[in-house]
Backbone and ligand atoms as CSV (ligand in chain L), in Angstrom:
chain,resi,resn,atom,element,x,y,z
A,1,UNK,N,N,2.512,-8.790,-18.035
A,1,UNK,CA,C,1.787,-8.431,-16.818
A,1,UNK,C,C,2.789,-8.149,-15.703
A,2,UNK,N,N,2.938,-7.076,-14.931
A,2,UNK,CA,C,3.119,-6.454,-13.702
A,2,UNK,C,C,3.035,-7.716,-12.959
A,3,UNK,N,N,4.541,-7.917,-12.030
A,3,UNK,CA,C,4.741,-9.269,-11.027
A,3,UNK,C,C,5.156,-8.313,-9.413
A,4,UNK,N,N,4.390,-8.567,-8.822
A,4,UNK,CA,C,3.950,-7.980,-7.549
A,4,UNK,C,C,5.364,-8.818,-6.089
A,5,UNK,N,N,5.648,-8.463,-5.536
A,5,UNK,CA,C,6.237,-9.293,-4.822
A,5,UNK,C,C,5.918,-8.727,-3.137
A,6,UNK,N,N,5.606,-9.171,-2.490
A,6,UNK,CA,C,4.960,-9.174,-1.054
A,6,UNK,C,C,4.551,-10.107,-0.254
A,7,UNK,N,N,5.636,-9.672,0.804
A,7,UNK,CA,C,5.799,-10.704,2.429
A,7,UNK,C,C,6.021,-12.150,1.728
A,8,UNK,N,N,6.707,-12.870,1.061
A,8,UNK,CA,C,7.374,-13.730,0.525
A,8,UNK,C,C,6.658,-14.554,-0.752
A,9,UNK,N,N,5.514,-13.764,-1.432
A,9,UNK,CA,C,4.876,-14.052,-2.392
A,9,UNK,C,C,5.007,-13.544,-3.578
A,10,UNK,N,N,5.062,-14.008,-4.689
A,10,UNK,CA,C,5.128,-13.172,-5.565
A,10,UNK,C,C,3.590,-13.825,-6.921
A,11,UNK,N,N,3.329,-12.558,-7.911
A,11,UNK,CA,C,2.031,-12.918,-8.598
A,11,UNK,C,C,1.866,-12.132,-9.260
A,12,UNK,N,N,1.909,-12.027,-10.638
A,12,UNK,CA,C,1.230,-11.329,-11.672
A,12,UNK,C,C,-0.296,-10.380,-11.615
A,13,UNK,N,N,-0.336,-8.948,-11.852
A,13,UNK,CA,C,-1.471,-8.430,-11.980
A,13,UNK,C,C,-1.906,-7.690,-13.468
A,14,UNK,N,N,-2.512,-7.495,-13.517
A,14,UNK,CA,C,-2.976,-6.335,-14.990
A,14,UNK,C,C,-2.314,-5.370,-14.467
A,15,UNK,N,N,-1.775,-4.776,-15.185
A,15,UNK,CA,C,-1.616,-3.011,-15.689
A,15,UNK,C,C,-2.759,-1.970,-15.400
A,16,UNK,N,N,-2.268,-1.213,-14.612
A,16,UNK,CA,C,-3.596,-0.304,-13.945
A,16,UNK,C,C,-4.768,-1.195,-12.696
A,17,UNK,N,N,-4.150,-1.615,-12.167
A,17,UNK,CA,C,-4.712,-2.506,-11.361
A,17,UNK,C,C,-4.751,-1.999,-10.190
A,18,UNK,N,N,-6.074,-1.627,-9.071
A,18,UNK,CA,C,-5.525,-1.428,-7.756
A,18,UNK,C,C,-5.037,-2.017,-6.813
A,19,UNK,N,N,-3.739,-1.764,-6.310
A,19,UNK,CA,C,-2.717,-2.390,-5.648
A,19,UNK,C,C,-3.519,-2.996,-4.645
A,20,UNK,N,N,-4.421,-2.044,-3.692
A,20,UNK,CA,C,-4.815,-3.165,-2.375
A,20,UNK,C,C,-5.944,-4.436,-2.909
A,21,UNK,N,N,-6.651,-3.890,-3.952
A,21,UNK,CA,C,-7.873,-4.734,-4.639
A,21,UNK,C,C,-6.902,-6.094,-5.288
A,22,UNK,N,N,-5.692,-6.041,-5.422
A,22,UNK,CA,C,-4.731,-6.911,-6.230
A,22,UNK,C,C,-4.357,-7.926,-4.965
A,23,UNK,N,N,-3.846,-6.926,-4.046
A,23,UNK,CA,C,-3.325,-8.128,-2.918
A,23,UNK,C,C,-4.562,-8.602,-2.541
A,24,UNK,N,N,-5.549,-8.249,-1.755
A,24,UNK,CA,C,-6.523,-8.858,-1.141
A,24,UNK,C,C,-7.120,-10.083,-2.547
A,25,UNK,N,N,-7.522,-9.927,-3.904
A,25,UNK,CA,C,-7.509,-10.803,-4.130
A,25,UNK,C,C,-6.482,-12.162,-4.637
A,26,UNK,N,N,-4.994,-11.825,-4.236
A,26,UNK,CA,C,-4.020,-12.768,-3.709
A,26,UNK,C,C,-3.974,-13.663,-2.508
A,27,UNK,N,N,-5.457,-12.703,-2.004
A,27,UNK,CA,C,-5.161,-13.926,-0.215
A,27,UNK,C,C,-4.542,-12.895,0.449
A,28,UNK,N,N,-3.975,-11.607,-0.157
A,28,UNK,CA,C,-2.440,-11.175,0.879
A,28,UNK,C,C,-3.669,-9.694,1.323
A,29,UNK,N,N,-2.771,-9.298,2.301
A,29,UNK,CA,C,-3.802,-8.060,2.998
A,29,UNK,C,C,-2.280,-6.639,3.036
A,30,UNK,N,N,-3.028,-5.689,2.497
A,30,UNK,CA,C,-1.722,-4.182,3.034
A,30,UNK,C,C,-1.943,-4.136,4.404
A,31,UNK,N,N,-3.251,-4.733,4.818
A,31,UNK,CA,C,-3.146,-3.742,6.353
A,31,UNK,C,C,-2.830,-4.917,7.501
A,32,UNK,N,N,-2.404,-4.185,8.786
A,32,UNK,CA,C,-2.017,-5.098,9.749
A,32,UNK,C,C,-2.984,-5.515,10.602
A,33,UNK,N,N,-2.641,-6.544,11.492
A,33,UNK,CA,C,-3.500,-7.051,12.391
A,33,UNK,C,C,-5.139,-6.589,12.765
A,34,UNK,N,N,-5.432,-5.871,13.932
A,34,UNK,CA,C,-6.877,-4.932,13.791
A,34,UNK,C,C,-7.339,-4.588,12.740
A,35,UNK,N,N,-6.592,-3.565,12.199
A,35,UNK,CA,C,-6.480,-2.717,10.932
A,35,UNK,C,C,-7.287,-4.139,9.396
A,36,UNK,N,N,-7.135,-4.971,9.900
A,36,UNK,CA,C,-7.566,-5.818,8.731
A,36,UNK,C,C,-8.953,-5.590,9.071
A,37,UNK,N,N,-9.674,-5.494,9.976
A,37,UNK,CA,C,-10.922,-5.313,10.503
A,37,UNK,C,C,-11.209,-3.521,9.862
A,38,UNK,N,N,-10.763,-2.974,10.835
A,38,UNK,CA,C,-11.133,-1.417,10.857
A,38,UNK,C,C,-10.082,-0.658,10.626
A,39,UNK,N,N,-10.706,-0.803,9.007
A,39,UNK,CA,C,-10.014,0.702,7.848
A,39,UNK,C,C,-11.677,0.923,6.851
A,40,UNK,N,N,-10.942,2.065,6.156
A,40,UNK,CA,C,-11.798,2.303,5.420
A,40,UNK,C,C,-12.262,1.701,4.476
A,41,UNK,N,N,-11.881,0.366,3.756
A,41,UNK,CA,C,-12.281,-0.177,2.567
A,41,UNK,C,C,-11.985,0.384,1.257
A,42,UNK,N,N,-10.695,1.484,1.506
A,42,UNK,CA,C,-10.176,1.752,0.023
A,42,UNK,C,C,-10.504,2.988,0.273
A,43,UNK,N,N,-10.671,4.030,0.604
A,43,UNK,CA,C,-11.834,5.498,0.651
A,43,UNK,C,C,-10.207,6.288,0.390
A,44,UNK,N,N,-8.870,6.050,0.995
A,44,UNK,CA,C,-8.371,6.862,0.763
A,44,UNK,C,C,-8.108,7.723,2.353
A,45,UNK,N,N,-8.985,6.967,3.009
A,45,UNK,CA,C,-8.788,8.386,4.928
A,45,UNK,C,C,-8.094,7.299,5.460
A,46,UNK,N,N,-8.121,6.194,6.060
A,46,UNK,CA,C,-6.972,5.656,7.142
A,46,UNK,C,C,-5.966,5.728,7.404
A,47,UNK,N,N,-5.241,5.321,6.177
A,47,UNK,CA,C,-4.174,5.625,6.041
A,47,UNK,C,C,-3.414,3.877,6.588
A,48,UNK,N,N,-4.489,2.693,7.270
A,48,UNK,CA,C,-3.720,1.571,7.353
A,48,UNK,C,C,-3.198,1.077,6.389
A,49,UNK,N,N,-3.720,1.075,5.200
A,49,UNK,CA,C,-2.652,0.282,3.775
A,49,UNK,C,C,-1.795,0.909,3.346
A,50,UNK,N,N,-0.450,1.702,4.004
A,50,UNK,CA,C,0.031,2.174,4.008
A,50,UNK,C,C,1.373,1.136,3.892
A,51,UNK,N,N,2.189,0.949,2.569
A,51,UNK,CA,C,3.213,0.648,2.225
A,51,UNK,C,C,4.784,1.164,2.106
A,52,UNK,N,N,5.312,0.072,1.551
A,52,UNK,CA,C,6.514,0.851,1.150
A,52,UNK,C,C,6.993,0.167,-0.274
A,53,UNK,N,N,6.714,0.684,-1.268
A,53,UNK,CA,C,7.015,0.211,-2.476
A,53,UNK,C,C,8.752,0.155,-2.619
A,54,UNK,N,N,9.441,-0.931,-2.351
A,54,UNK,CA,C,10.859,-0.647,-2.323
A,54,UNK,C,C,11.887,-0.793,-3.996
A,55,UNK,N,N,10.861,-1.280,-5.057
A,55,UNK,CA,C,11.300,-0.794,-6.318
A,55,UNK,C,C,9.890,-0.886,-7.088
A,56,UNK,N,N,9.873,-0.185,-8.321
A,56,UNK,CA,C,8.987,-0.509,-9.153
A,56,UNK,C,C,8.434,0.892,-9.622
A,57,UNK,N,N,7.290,0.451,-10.072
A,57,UNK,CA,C,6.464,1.373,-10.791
A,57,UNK,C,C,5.155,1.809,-10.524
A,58,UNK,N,N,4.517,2.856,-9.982
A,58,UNK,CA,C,3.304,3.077,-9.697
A,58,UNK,C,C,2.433,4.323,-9.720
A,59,UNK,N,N,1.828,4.491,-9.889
A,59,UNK,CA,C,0.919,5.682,-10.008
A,59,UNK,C,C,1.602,6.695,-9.603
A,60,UNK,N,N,1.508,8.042,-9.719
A,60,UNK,CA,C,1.900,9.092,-9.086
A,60,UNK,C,C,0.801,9.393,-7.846
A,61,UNK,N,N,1.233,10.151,-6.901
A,61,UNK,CA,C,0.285,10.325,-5.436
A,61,UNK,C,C,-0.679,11.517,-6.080
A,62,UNK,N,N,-1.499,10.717,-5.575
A,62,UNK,CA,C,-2.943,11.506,-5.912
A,62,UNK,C,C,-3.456,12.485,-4.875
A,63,UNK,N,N,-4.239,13.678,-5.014
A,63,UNK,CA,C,-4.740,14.589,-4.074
A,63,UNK,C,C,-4.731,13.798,-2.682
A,64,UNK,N,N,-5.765,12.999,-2.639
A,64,UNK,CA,C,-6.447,11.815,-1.741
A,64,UNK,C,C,-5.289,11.140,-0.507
A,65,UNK,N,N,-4.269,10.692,-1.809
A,65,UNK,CA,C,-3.262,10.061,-0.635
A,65,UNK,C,C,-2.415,11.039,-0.522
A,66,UNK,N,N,-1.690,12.261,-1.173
A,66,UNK,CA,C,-1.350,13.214,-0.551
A,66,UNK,C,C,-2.033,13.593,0.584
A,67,UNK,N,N,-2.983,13.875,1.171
A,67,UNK,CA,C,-3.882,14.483,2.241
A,67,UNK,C,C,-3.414,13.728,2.955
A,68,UNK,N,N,-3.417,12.247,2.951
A,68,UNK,CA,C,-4.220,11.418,4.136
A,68,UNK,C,C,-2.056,11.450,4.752
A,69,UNK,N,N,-1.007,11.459,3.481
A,69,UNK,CA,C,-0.373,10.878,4.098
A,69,UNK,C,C,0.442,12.351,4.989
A,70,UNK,N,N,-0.143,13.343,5.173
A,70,UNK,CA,C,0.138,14.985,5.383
A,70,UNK,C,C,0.111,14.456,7.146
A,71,UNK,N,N,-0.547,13.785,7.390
A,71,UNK,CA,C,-0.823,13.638,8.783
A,71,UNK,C,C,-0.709,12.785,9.802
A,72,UNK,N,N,-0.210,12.628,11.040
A,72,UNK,CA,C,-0.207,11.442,11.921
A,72,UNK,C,C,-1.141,10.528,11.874
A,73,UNK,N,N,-0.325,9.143,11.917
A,73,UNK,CA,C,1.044,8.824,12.063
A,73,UNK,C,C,1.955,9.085,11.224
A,74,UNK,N,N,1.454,9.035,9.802
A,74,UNK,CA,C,2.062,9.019,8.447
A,74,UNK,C,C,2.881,10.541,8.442
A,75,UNK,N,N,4.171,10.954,7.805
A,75,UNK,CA,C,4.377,11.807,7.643
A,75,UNK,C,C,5.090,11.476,6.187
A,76,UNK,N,N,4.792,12.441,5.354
A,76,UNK,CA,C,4.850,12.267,3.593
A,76,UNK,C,C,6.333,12.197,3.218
A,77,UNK,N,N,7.038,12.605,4.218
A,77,UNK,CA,C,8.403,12.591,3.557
A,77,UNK,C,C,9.221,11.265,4.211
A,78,UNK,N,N,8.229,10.258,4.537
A,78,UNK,CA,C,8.858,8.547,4.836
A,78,UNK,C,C,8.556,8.034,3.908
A,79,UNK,N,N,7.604,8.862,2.708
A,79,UNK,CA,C,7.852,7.830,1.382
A,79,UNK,C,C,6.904,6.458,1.440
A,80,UNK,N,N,6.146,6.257,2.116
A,80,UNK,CA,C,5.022,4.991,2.176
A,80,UNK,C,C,3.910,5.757,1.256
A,81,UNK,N,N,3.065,4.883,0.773
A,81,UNK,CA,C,2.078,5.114,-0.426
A,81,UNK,C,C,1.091,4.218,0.185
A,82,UNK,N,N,-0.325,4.262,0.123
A,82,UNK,CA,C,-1.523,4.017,0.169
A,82,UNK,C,C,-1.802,2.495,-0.807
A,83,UNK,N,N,-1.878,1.288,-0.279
A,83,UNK,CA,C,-2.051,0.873,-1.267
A,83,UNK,C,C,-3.611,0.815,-2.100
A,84,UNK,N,N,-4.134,1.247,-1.489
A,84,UNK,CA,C,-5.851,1.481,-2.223
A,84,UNK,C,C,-5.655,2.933,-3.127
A,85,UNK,N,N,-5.203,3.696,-2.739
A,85,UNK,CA,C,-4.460,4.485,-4.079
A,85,UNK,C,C,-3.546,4.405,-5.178
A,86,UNK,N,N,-2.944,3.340,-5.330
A,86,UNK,CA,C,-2.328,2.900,-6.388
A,86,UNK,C,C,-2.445,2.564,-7.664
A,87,UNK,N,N,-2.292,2.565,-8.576
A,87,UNK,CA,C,-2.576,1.804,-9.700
A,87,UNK,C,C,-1.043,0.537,-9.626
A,88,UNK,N,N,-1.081,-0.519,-9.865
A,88,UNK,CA,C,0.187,-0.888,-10.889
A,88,UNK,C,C,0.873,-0.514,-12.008
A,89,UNK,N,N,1.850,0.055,-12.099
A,89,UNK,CA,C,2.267,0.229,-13.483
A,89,UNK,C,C,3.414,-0.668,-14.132
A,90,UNK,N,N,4.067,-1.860,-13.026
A,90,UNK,CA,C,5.128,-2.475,-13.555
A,90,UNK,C,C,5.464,-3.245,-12.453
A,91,UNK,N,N,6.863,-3.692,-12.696
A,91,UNK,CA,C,6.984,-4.675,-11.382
A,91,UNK,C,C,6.993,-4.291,-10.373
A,92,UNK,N,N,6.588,-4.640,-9.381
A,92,UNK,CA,C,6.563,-3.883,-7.833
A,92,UNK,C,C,7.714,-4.628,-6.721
A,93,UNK,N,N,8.116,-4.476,-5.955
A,93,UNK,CA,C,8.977,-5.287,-4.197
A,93,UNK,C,C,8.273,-3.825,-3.318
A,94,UNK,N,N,7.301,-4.812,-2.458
A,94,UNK,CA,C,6.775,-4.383,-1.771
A,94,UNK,C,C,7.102,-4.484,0.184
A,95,UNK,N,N,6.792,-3.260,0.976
A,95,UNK,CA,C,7.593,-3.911,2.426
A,95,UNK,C,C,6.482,-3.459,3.000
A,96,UNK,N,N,5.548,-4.460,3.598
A,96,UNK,CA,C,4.970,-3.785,4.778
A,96,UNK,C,C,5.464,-3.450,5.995
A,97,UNK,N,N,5.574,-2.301,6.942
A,97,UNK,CA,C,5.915,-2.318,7.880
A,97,UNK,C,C,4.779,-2.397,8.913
A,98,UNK,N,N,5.590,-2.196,10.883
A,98,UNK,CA,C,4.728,-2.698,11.813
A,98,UNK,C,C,4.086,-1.438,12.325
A,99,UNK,N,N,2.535,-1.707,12.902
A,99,UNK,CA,C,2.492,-0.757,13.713
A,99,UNK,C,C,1.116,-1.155,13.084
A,100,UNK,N,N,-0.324,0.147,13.514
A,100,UNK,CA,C,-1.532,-0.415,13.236
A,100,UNK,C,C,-1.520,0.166,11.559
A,101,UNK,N,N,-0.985,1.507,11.781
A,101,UNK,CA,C,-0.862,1.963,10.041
A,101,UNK,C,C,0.321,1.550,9.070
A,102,UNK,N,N,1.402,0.460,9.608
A,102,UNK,CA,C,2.462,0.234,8.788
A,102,UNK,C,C,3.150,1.482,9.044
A,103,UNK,N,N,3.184,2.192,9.877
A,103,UNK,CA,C,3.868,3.243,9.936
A,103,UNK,C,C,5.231,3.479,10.782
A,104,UNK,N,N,5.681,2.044,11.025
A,104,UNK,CA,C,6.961,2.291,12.120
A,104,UNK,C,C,8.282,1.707,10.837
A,105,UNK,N,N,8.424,2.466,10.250
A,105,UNK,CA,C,9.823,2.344,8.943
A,105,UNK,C,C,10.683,1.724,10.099
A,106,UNK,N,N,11.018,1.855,11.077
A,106,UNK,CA,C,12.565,1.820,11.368
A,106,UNK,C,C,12.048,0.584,12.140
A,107,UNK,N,N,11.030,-0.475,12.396
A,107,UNK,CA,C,11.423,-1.464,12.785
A,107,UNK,C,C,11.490,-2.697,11.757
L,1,FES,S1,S,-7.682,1.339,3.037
L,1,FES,FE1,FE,-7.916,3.160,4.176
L,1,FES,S2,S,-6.447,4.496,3.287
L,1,FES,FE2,FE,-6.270,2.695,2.140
């Protein structure tokens, strides 16, 4: 089983597993502060569970999170991934960053 590691936790998931459906039932959340309130619930448009997978294995970007990540704040070539678009495919080190979408890389 796929061992997940995020904000100083680490935990085994199934294979093909969705990444945000995986953390949230860890207790752990992708999205930040507000944003834990008001996002979409996985739909693929917010763009708050917005990660940074810093090794591992995971789905390839799908239509869905291609789109969402085309646009402010997110811009696609910072390399953050959706975690409600994900599957697991292997071990993950995961970085959330700050901001309401995880979208400030450089702090
Ligand atoms: S929860 Fe809204 S894009 Fe992932």
């Amino acid at each position: 089983m796929p061992k997940i590691e995020f904000k100083g936790h680490s935990f085994e998931v199934s294979k093909g597993r969705n990444l945000r459906k995986a953390l949230k039932a860890a207790g752990l959340s992708p999205h930040n502060g507000a944003a834990q309130q008001i996002n979409c619930k996985g739909l693929g448009t917010c763009g708050t569970c917005a990660v940074e997978v810093l090794s591992g294995e995971v789905s390839p970007l799908n239509k869905r999170e291609r789109w969402r990540l085309n646009f402010p704040p997110h811009q696609i070539t910072e390399g953050l991934r959706l975690a409600c678009q994900i599957e697991v495919q292997g071990d993950l080190s995961l970085r959330k960053h700050s901001g309401f979408w995880g979208e400030k890389k450089g702090d």
